[in-house]
PyMOL CGO cylinders between C-alpha atoms (Angstrom):
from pymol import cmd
from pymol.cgo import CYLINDER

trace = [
    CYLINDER, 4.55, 57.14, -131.04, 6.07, 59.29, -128.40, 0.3, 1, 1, 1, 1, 1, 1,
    CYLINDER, 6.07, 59.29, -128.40, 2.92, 61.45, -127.69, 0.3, 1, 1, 1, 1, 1, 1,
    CYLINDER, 2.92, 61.45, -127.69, 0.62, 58.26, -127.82, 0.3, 1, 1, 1, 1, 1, 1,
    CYLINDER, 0.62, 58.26, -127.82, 2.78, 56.22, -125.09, 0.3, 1, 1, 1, 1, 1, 1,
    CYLINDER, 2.78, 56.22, -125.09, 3.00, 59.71, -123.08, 0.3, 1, 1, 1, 1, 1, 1,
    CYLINDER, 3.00, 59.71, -123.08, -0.70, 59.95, -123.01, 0.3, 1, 1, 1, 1, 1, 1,
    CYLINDER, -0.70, 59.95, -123.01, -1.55, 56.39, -122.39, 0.3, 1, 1, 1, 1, 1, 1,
    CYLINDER, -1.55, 56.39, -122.39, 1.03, 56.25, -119.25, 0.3, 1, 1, 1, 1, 1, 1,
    CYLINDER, 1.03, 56.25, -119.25, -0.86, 59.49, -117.94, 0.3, 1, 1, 1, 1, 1, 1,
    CYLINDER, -0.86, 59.49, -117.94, -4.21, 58.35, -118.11, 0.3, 1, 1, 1, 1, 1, 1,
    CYLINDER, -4.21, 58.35, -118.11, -3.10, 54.92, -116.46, 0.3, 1, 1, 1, 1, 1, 1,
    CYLINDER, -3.10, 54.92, -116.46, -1.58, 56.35, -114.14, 0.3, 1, 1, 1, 1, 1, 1,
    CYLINDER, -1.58, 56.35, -114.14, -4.59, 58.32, -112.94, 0.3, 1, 1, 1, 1, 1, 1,
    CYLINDER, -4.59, 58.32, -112.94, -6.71, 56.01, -113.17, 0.3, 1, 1, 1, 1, 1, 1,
    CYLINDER, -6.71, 56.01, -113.17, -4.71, 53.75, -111.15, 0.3, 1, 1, 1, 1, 1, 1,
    CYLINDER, -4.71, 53.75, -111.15, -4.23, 56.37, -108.41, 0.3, 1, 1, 1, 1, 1, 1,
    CYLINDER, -4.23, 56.37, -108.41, -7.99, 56.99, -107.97, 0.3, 1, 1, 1, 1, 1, 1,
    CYLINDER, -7.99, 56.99, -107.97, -9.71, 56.24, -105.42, 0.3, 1, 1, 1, 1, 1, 1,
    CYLINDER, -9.71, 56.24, -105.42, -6.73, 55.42, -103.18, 0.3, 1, 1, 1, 1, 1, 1,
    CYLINDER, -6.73, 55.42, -103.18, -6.41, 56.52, -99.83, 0.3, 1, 1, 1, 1, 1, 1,
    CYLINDER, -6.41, 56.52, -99.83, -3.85, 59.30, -99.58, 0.3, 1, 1, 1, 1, 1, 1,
    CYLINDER, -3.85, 59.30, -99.58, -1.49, 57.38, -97.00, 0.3, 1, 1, 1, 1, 1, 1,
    CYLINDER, -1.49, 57.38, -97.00, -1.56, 54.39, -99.54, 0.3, 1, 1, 1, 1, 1, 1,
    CYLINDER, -1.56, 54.39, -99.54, -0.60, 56.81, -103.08, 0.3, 1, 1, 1, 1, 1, 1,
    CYLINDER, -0.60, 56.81, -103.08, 2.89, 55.76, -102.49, 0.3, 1, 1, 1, 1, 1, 1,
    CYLINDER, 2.89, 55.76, -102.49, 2.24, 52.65, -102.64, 0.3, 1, 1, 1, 1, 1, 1,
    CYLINDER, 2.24, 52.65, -102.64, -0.05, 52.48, -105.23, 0.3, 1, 1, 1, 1, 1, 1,
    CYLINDER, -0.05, 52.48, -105.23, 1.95, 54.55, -107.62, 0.3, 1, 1, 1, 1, 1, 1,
    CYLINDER, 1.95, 54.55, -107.62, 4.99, 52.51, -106.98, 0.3, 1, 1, 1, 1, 1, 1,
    CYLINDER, 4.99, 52.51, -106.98, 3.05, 49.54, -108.01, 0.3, 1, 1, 1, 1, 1, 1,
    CYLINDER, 3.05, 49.54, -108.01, 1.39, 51.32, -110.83, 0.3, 1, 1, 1, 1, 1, 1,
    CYLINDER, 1.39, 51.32, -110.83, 4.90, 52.32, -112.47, 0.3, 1, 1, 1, 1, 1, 1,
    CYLINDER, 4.90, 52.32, -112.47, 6.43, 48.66, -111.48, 0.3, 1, 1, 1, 1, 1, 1,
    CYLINDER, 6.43, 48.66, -111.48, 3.72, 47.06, -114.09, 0.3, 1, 1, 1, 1, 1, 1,
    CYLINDER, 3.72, 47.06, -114.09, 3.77, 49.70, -116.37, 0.3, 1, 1, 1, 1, 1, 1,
    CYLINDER, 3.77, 49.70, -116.37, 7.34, 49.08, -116.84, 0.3, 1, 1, 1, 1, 1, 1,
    CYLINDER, 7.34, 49.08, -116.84, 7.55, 45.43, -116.94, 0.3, 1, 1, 1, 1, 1, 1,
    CYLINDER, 7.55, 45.43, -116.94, 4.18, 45.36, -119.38, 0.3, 1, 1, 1, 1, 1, 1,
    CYLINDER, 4.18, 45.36, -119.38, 6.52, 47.50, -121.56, 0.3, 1, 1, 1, 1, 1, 1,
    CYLINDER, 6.52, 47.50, -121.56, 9.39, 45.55, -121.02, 0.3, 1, 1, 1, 1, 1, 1,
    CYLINDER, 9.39, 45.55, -121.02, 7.15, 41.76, -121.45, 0.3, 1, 1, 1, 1, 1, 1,
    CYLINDER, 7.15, 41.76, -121.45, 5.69, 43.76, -124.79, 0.3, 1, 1, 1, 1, 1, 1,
    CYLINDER, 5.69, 43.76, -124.79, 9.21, 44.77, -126.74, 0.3, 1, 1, 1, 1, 1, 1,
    CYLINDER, 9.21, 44.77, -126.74, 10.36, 41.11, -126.03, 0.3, 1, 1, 1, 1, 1, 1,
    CYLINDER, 10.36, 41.11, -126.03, 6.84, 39.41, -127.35, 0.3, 1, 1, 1, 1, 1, 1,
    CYLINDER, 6.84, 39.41, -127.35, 6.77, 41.52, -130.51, 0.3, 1, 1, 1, 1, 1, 1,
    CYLINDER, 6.77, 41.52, -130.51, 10.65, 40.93, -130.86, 0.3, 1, 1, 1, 1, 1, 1,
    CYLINDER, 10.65, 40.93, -130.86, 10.29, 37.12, -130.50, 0.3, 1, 1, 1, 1, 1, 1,
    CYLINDER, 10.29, 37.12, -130.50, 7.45, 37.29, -133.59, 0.3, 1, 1, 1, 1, 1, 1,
    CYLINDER, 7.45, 37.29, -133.59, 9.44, 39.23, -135.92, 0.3, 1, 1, 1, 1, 1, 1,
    CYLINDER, 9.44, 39.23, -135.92, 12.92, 37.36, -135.22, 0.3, 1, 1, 1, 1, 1, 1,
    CYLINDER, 12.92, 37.36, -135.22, 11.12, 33.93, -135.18, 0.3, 1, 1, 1, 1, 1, 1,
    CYLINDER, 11.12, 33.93, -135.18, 8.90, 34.78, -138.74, 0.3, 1, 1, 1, 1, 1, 1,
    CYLINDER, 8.90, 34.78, -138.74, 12.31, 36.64, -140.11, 0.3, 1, 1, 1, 1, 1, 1,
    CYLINDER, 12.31, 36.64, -140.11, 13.75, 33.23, -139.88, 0.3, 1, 1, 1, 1, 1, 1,
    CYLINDER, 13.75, 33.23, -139.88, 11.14, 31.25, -140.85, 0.3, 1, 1, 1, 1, 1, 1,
    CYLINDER, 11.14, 31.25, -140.85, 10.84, 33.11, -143.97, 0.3, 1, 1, 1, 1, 1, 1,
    CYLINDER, 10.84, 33.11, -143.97, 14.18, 32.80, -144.74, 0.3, 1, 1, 1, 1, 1, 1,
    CYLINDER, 14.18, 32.80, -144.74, 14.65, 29.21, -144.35, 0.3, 1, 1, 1, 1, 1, 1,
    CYLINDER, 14.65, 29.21, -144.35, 11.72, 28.96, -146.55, 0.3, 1, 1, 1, 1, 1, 1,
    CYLINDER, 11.72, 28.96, -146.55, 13.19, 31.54, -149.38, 0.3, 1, 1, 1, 1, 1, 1,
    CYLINDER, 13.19, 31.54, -149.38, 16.76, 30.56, -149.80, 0.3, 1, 1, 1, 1, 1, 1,
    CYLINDER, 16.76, 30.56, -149.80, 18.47, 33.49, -150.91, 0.3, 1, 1, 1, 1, 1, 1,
    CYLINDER, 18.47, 33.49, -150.91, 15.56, 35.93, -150.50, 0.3, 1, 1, 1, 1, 1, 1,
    CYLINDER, 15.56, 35.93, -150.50, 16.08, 39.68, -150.23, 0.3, 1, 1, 1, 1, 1, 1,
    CYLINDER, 16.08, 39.68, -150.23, 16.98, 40.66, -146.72, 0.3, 1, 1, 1, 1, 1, 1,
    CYLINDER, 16.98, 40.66, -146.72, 14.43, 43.69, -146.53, 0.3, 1, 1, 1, 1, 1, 1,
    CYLINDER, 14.43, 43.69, -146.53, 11.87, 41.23, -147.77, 0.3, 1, 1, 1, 1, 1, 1,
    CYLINDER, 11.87, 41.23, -147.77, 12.59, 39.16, -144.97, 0.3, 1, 1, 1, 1, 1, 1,
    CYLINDER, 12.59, 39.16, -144.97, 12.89, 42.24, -142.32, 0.3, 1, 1, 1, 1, 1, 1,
    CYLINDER, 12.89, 42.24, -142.32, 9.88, 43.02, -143.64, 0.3, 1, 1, 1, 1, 1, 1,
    CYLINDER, 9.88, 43.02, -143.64, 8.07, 39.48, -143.74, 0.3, 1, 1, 1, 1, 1, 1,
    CYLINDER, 8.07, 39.48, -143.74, 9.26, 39.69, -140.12, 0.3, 1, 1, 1, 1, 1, 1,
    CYLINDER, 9.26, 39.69, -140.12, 8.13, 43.59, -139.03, 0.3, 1, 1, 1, 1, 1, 1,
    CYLINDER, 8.13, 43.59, -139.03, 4.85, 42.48, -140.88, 0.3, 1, 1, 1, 1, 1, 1,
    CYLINDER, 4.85, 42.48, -140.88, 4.20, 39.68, -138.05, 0.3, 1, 1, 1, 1, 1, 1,
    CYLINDER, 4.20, 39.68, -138.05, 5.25, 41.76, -135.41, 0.3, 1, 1, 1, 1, 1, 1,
    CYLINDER, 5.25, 41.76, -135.41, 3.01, 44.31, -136.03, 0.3, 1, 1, 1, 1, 1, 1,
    CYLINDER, 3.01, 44.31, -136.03, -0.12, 41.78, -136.74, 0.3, 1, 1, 1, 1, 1, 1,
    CYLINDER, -0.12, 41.78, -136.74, 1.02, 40.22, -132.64, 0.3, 1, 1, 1, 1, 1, 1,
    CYLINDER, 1.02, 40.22, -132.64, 0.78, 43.81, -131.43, 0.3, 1, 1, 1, 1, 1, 1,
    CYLINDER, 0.78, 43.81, -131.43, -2.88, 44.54, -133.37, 0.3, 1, 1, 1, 1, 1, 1,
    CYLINDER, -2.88, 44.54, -133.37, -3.95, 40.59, -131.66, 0.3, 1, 1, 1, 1, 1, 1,
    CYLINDER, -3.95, 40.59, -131.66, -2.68, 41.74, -127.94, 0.3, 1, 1, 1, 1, 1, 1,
    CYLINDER, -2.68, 41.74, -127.94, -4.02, 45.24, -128.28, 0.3, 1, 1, 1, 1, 1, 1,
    CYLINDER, -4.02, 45.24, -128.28, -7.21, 43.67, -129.43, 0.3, 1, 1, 1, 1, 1, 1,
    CYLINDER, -7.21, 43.67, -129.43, -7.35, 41.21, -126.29, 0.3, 1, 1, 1, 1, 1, 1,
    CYLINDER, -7.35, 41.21, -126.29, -6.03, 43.94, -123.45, 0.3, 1, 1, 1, 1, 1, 1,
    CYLINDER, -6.03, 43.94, -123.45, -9.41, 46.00, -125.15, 0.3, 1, 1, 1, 1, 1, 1,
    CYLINDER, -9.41, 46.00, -125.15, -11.62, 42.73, -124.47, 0.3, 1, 1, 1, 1, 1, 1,
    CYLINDER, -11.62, 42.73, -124.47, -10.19, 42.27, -121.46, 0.3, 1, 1, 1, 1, 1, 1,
    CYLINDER, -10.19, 42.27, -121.46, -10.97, 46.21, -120.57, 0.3, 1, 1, 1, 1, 1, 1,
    CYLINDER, -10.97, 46.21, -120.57, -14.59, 46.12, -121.78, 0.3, 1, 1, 1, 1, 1, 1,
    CYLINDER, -14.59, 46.12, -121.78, -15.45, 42.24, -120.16, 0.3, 1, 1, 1, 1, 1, 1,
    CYLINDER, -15.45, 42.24, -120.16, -13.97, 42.03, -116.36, 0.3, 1, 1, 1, 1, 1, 1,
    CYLINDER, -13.97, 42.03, -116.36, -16.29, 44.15, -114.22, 0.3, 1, 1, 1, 1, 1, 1,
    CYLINDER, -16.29, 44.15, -114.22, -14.34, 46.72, -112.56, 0.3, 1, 1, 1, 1, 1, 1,
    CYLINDER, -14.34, 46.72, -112.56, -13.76, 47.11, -108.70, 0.3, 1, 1, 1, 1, 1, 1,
    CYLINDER, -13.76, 47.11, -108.70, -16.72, 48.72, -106.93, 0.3, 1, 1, 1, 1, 1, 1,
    CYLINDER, -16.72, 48.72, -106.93, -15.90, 52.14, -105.77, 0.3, 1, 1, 1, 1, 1, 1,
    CYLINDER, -15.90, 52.14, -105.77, -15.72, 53.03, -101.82, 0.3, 1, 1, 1, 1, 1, 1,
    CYLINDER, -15.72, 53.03, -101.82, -14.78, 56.63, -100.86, 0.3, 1, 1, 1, 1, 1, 1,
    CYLINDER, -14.78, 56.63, -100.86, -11.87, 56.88, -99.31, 0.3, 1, 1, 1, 1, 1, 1,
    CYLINDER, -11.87, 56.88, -99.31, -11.97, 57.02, -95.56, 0.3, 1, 1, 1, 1, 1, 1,
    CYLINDER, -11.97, 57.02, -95.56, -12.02, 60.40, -94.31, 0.3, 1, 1, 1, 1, 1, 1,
    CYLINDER, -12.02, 60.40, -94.31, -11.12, 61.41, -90.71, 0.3, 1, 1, 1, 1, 1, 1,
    CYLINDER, -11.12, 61.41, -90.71, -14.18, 63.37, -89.18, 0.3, 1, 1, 1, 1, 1, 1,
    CYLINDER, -14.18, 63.37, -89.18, -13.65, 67.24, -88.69, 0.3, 1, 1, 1, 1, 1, 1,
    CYLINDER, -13.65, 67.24, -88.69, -12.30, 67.90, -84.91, 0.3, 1, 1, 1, 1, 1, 1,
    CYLINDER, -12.30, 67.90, -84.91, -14.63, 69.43, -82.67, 0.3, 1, 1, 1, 1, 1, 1,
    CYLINDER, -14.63, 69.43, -82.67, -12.81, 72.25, -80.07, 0.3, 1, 1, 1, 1, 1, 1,
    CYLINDER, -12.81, 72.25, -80.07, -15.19, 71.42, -77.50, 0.3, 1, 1, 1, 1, 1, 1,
    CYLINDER, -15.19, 71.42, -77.50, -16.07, 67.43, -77.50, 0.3, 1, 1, 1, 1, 1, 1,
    CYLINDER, -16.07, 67.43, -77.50, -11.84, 67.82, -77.19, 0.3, 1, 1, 1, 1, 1, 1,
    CYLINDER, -11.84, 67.82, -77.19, -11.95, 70.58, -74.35, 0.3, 1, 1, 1, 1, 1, 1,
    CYLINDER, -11.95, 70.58, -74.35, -14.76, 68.14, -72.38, 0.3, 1, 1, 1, 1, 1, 1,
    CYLINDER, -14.76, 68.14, -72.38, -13.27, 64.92, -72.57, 0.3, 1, 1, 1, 1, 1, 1,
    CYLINDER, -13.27, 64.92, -72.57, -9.73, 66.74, -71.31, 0.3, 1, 1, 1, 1, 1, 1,
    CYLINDER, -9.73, 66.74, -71.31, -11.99, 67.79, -68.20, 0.3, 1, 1, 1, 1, 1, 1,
    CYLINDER, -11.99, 67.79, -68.20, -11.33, 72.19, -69.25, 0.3, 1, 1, 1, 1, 1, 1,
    CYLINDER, -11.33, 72.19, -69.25, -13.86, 74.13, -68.78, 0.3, 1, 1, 1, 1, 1, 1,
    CYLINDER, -13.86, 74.13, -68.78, -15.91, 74.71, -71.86, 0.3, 1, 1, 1, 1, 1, 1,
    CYLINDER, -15.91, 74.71, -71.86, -17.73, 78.56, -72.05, 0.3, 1, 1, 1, 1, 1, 1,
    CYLINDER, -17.73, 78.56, -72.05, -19.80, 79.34, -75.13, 0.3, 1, 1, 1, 1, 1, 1,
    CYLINDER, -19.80, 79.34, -75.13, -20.49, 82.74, -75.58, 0.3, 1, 1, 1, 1, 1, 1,
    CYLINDER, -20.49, 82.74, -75.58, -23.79, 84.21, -77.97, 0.3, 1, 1, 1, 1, 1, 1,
    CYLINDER, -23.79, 84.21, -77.97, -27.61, 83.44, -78.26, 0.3, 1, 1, 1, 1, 1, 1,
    CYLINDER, -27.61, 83.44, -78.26, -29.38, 81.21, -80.28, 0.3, 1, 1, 1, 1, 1, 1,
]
cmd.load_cgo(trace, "trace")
C-alpha cells in the first residue's frame, strides 16, 4: 500500500503543479498538499464510519456472533465503500472536462539596446550585414 499511495501523491502532485506560473508554485503546491491531506484524512474517517457502523449492525443482528466474523462483516463493508468512491473519483476523472491549457506567461528576452535608447546612451553597433 505504501508504494501505491507514494506514487499516486507524486503523480498528483505534478499534475497539479503544471502549468502554473512559477511565482504562483508556492501557492499551488501548498494548496495541492492541503487537499491531499484532508482527502486522506475525509477518506480514513468515511471507510471507518462503514466498518464501525456494519460491525455493529451485524452484531446486533447475530447475538453472540464471533467477533472476527463481525470485524470481518465490518472490514468487508469498508472495503466495498472504498471500491464505490474509487469507482466515482474515476467517473468523475474521465466526465468533467479539464481546464483548457494557457502557457504560462513568459517575460520577453531583454534587448541591450531598446534599454540603452530609451535611457538616452549612446547606442554604437559595430560589423556589416
Amino acid at each position: 500500500m505504501g508504494l501505491g499511495i507514494g506514487l499516486a501523491f507524486v503523480t498528483a502532485t505534478v499534475a497539479a503543479l503544471a502549468g502554473v506560473a512559477e511565482h504562483e508554485a508556492g501557492l499551488a503546491s501548498g494548496l495541492s498538499n492541503t487537499a491531499l491531506q484532508t482527502g486522506s484524512a475525509l477518506g480514513v474517517a468515511i471507510v471507518t464510519t462503514v466498518a464501525v457502523s456494519r460491525s455493529q449492525h451485524y452484531l446486533a443482528a447475530h447475538k453472540g456472533a464471533n467477533p472476527l466474523a463481525v470485524l470481518a462483516e465490518g472490514y468487508q463493508s469498508a472495503f466495498l465503500a472504498c471500491a464505490v468512491l474509487a469507482g466515482i473519483g474515476l467517473a468523475l476523472a474521465f466526465l468533467l472536462p479539464g481546464r483548457p491549457r494557457k502557457p504560462a506567461h513568459e517575460l520577453p528576452e531583454p534587448d541591450p539596446a531598446a534599454d540603452a535608447a530609451a535611457a538616452g546612451d549612446v547606442v554604437i553597433r559595430s560589423g556589416t550585414k
